[in-house]
N, C-alpha and C positions, 0 to 999 in steps of 0.2 A: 503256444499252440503251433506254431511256425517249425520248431525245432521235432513236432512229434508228427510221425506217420502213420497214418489210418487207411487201413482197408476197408473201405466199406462197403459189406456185401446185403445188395439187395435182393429181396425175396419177394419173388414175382408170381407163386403159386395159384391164387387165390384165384378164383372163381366170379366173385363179384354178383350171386343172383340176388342179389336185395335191390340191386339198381335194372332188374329185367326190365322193360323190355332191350333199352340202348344196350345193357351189358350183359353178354350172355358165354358161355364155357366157350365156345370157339373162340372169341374177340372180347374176352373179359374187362372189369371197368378198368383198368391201368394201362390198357393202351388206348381207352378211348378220349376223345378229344372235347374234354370235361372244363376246363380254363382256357377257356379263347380258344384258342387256334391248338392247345399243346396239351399231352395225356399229363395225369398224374405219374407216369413213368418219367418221362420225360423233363418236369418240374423237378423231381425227385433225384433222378443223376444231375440235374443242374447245381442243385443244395449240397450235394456230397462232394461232387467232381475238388472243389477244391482243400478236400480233407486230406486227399490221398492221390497217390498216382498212378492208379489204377484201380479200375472199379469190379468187382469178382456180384456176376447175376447169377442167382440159382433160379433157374424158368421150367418151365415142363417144354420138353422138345419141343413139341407140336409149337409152338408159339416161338421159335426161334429167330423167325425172321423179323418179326414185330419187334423185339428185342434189340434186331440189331439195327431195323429205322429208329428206335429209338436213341440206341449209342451213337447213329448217326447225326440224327436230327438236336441231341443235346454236344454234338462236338466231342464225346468224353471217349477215352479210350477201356477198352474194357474186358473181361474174360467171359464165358459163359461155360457153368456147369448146369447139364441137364438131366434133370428127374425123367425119368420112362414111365411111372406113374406119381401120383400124389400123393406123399407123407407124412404129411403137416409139418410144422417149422423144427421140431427136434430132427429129422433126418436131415430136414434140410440144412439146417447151421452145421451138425454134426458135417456132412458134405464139406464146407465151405471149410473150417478147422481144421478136419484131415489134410484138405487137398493142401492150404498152406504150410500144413507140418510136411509134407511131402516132399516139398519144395525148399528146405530146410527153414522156412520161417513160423516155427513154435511160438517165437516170444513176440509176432506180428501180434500187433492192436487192432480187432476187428469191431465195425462199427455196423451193428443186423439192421437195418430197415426196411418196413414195407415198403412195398414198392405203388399202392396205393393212398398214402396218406396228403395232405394237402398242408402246409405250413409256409407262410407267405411272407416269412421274415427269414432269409437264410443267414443273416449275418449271428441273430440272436438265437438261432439252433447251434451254430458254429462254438458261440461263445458257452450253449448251454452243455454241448460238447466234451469242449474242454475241462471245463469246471469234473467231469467225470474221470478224466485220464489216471489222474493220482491214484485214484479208488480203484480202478482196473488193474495198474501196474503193480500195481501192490497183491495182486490177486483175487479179488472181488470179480462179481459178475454184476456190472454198473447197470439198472434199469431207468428210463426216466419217465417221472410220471409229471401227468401237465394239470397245474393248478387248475382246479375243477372252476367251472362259472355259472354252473345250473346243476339240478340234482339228475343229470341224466341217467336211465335205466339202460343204454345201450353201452355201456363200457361196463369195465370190473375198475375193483379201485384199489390202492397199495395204500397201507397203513403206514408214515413214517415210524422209524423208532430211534431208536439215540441214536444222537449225533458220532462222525466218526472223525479220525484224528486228518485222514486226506479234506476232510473238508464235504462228503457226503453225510445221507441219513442210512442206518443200516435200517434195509426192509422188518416190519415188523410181521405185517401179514398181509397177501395178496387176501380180495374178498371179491367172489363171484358178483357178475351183473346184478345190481337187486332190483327189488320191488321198489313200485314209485314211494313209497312207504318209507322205507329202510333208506334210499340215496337218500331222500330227506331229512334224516338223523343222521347219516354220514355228513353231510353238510354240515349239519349246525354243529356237530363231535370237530370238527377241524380236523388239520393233522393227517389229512388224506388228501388223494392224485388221481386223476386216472388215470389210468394204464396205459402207455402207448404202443408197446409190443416194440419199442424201440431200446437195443444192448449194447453193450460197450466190454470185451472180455479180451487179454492174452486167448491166442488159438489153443495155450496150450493146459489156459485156464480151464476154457470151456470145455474140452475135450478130458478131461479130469474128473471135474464135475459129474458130466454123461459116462463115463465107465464107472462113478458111484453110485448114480442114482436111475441109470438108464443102460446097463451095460449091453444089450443086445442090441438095442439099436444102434448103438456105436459101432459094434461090433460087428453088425453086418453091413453096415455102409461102408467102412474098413474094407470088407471082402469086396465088394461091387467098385470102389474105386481102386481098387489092385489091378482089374482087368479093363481098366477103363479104355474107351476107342477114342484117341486124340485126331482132333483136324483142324481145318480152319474154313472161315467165310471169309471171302473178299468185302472190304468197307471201305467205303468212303468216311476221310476223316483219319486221324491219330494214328499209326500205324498199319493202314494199309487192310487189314486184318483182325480178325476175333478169333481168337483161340476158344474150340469147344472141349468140351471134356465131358461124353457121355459113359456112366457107371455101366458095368453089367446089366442088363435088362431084368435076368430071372434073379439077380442076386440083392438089388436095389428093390424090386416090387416084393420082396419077401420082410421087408424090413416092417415093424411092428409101425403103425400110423396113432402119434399123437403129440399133442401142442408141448414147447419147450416149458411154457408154464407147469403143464400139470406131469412131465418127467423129470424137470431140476427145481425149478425156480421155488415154487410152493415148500420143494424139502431141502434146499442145499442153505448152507448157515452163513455163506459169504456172498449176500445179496444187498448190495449197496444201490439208494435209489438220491439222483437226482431231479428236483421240479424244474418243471419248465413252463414261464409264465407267458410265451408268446400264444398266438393264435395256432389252433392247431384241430383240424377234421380228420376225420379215417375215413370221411366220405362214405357210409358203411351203409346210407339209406339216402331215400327220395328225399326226406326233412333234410340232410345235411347238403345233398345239392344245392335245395334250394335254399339254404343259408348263406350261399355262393356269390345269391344273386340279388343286386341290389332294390329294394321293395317301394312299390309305387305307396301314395299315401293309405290307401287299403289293406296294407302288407301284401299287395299279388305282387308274384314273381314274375316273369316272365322272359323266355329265353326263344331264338328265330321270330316265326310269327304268329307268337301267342297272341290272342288278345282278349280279354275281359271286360265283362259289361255289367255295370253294379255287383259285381263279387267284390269277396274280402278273403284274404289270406290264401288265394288260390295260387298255386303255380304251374303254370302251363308251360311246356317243352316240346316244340315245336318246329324245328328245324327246316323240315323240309315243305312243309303246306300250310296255308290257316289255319289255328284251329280256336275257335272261340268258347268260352265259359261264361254262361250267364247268369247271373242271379246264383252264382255257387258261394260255397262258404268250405272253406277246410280242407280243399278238395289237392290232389295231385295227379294231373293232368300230362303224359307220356306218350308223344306219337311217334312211330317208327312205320317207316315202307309197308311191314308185317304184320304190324302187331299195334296195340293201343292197352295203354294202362290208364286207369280211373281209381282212385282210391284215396279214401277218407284218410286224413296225416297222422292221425292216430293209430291206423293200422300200416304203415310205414313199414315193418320190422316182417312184418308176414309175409311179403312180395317173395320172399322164398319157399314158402308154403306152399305159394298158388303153383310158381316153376317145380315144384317136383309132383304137383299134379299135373302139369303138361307134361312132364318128363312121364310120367303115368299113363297119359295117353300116350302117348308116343308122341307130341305135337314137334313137327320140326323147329318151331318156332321157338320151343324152352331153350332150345340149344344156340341154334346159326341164324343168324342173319340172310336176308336176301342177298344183301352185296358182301362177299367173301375176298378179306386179302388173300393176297398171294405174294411171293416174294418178289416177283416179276413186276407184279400191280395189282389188280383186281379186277372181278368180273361180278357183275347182277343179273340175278334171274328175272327176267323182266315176264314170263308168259310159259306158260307149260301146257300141256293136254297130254291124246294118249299119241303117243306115237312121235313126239315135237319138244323141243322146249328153245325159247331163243334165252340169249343172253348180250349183255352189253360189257366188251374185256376193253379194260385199258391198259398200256404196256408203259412201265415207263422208258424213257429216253436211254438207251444202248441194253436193255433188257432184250431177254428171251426164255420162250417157255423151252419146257423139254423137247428134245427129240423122242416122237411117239406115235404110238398107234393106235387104233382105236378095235375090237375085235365086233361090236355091235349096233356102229354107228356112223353115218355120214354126217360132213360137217359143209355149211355155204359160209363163207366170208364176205362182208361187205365192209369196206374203211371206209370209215368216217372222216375223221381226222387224223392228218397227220398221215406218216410212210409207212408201208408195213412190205418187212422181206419175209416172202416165203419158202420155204423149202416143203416141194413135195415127188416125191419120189426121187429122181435122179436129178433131178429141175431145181433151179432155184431162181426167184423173179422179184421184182418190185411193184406192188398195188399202191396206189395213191388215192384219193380222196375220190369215191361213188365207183372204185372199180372194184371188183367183187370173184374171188375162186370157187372151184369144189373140189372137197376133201372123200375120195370114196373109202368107204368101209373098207380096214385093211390095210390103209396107204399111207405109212410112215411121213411125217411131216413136223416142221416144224414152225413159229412166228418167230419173228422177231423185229423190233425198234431200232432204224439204224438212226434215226434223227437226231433232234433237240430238243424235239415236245413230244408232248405226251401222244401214245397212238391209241384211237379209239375205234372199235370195229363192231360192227353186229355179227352173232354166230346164230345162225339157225341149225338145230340138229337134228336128225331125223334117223329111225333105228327103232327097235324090238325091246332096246335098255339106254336109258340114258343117263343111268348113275356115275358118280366120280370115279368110281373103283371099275371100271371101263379104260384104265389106262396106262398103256405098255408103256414105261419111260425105258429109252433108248440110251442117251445120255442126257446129263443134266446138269446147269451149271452148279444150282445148290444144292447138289448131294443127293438129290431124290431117287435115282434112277437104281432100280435092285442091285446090288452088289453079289 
């Protein structure tokens, strides 16, 4: 395995609403902080980083900066290709294939992973890996399915079929999610996997493939990364730097949206599948968190400051306040700043049903969080009415926001902790802990962290509008500011 190089490109597209209220479209589950201290992103560049020497993300822009505390926070060095809208995984690997034939490497070994799945043995992914290369190299489109341990309904499952001379099984037949019925006969039938959505292909395999079985979608991602906008972020960590590579906007969202399964995989004939017998979640529901979590003698879960009182098999998540279940049975118990989920484990799978009935109302709440990253830091909306809203911004250490304006809004500053340098109008000054500015409607300004620690400040705003889209960037360090 030593002698072979692997690109492994993560795919970060996903959305994550099964896991609402914690994971929602802004701050999706893969960059949230689901194992300890560390996202499933995060876990995930740590597993791969030593396959290959470089890691190639396919992200949705908007999530770029998340991407790149992640590349930081796992030490890995990395590229980023960014989608303008969402594709599903055939545009997106198609991406990823192109971009390395571009660069003349065709015959790179590229290894697709979610960028959400959980697998807590990296040595024996490594090893399961390997065991695939010969099957790739040889031209196959390596899948690997993970030796099933229950009849679960939330995966689809791969049929082995005869054995091959690298030492894989060739796919006989992928088989949609079933009924709790049907995975029950798959079980006792043997000779099946489930699916992990995780590939192993030559770029120039794959890309073959999709011009037989998928040829426009190829072909117009083709088109979209010809005019692609190349730059970079500044990182801490590996190179100094992340290379972005955004496709054409109108040429990339014209592309046709559907899963690599059901555009190659299902019809292509050189589909080689290895098993994989370690532990392994997609994390894909509330029940797989709380598999995460280790079970008092009741089976209750409980993660911050849950706590349960004569319940059985409750899981309570809980992070930021009490929150108590008594006398519950089955129950999945979800608290956030915003928002609160309650729900029977059985209905698990539906938590996205409910979000696109908030998405129905309009609930801001299906989407964003109170407390919103930012590439600087973050800010919470702590209080709103009509005419006001404050917020609580933290800055990290040598950050800054944009140079900007505001056309419908005055802004009061208060530090909390830690130094904050301002710039407002011609002026530029240093506020320190309980001293406090104001920003008038109109009046170009900007914050910034000259410290070591983190700067924390209240903003009170006041104005006629107080939405995001209220704001002139001037200059900007990440890219924001109109071109």
């Amino acid at each position: 395995m030593s002698s072979v190089v692997i690109t492994p490109v993560i795919l970060c597209g996903g959305s994550g609403t099964r896991l609402w209220p914690l994971s929602r479209k802004s701050f999706p589950k893969q960059f949230v902080p689901l194992v300890g201290d560390q996202s499933l992103l995060e876990l995930t560049l740590r597993r791969v980083a030593p396959l290959g020497e470089q890691v190639l993300m396919v992200a949705a822009d908007e999530h770029r900066f998340m991407v790149l505390e992640a590349l930081e926070a796992a030490g890995v060095s990395g590229a980023m290709l960014l989608e303008p809208a969402a594709r599903n995984t055939a545009a997106a690997m198609a991406l990823a294939a192109l971009f390395l034939r571009a660069g003349g490497q065709s015959d790179a070994l590229m290894l697709f992973c979610p960028s959400d799945h959980h697998i807590p043995d990296a040595a024996a992914f490594a090893a399961t890996v390997a065991d695939g290369v010969a099957a790739a190299q040889s031209g196959a489109i390596v899948t690997f399915g993970v030796m099933p341990s229950f009849p679960s309904t939330a995966y689809g499952y791969i049929r082995q079929g005869a054995p091959r001379a690298d030492g894989s099984r060739q796919v006989e037949r992928f088989i949609e999610k079933p009924s709790a019925a049907r995975a029950g006969e798959l079980l006792l039938e043997g000779n099946v996997l489930w699916n992990a959505g995780i590939f192993l292909a030559r770029a120039d395999t794959l890309i073959e493939a999709l011009e037989r079985h998928a040829a426009d979608i190829v072909t117009q991602v083709a088109l979209a990364l010809e005019g692609a906008h190349r730059e970079t972020l500044p990182a801490r960590g590996p190179g100094g730097q992340v290379p972005l590579v955004r496709p054409t906007v109108e040429l990339f969202s014209a592309t046709r949206s559907q899963s690599i399964d059901y555009a190659v995989m299902e019809k292509h004939d050189q589909v080689a599948v290895v098993p994989f017998a370690g532990q392994w979640s997609d994390v894909g529901s509330w029940n797989a968190v709380a598999d995460l979590v280790t079970p008092d003698p009741q089976s209750n879960r409980l993660q911050g400051q849950g706590m349960v009182h004569e319940a059985h098999n409750t899981f309570v998540h809980a992070p930021h306040r009490p929150v108590v279940a008594l006398g519950t049975r089955d129950l999945l118990i979800i608290d956030t700043p915003d928002a609160v989920l309650v729900a029977h484990r059985d209905h698990a799978e539906q938590v996205k049903d409910v979000v696109a009935r908030l998405e129905g109302q309009r609930c801001a709440q299906a989407v964003s969080h109170r407390k919103v990253s930012r590439p600087w830091g973050w800010y919470d909306s702590v209080d709103q009415g009509e005419r006001f809203q404050v917020k609580r911004i933290g800055v990290k250490p040598g950050a800054s926001l944009s140079l900007q304006k505001h056309h419908h809004r005055a802004e009061h500053w208060i530090v909390v902790k830690g130094t904050a340098e301002v710039t407002r109008g011609a002026d530029t000054f240093l506020l320190s802990e309980n001293q406090s500015t104001y920003i008038p409607v109109g009046e170009v300004h900007r914050l910034r962290n000259p410290g070591k620690i983190e700067l924390e400040m209240i903003e009170v705003q006041s104005g006629g509008y107080l939405g995001e889209d209220d704001i002139v960037r001037l200059e900007d360090t990440y890219g924001r500011a109109a071109r």
